[in-house]
N, C-alpha and C positions, 0 to 999 in steps of 0.2 A: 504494500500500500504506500501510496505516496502522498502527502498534507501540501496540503495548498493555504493561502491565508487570503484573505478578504476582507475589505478594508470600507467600512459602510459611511462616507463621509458622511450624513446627516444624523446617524446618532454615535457618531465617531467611537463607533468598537470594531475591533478587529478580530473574527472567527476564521477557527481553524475547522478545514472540512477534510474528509477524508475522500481518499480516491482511490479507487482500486483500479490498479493497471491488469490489464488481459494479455497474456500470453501471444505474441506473434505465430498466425497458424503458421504452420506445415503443409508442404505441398510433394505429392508424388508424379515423378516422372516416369512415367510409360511409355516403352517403344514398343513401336507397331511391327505387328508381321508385315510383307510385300512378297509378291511373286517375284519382284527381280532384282534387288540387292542383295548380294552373295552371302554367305554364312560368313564369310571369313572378315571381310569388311565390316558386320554388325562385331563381329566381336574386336575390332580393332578401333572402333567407335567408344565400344564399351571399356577399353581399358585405356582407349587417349583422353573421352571426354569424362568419365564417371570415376578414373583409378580403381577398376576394379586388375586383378588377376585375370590370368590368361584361362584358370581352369573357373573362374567366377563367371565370365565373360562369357563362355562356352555356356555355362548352365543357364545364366538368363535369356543367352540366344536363342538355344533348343527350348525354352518357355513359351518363349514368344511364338516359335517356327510350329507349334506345338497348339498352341493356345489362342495365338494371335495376337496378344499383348504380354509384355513382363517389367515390371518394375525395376529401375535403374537404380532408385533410390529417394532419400525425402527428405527435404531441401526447404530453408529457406525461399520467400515467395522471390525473392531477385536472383537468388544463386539460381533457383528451379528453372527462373524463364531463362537466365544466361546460358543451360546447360543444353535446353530446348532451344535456342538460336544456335546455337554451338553444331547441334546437331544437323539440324537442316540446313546449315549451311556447309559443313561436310561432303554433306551426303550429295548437294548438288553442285558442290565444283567437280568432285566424282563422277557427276550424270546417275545419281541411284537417286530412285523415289522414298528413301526410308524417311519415316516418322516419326516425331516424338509428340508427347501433351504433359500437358500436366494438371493434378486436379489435385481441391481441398481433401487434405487427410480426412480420415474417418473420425469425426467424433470432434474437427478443431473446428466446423465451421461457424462462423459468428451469430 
């Protein structure tokens, strides 16, 4: 909690009110499956833009290649979007249509 003071010039007293600060949400970055960016490029995606491992990187590949989406990881809301620019712009100096999003954690939304 944080105190704030307020200062009433007409009956000149000064109140202290409390404030409670809210926790900055969390946001999860998911990459999308595609039919035409290679397996090997998503997983060198995942360990240039996310620092994941080479056998991490494999596992969330086959998630996604699997599934059609898988979690990168969960980020601050400016790191999250930098990591989802990062991505697609990769992916299209490359020419691969790969994907990322990102959405409110579970349970942080305001």
């Amino acid at each position: 909690m944080s105190d704030i003071f307020r200062f009433d010039t007409e009956e000149q007293t000064l109140t202290k009110e409390k404030i409670k600060l809210k926790k900055p949400s969390k946001y999860r970055v998911i990459i999308l499956n595609d039919d035409f960016t290679p397996m090997e490029f998503v997983v060198w995606i995942l360990q240039v833009v996310f620092h994941r491992s080479r056998a991490e990187s494999q596992q969330i590949m086959l998630k996604a290649h699997i599934t059609g989406k898988a979690l990168c990881g969960v980020y601050s809301h400016d790191v999250a979007r930098t990591k989802v620019a990062q991505v697609q712009q990769l992916a299209e100096q490359h020419g691969y249509p790969l994907h990322c999003t990102m959405e409110v954690e579970e349970g942080e939304e305001s």
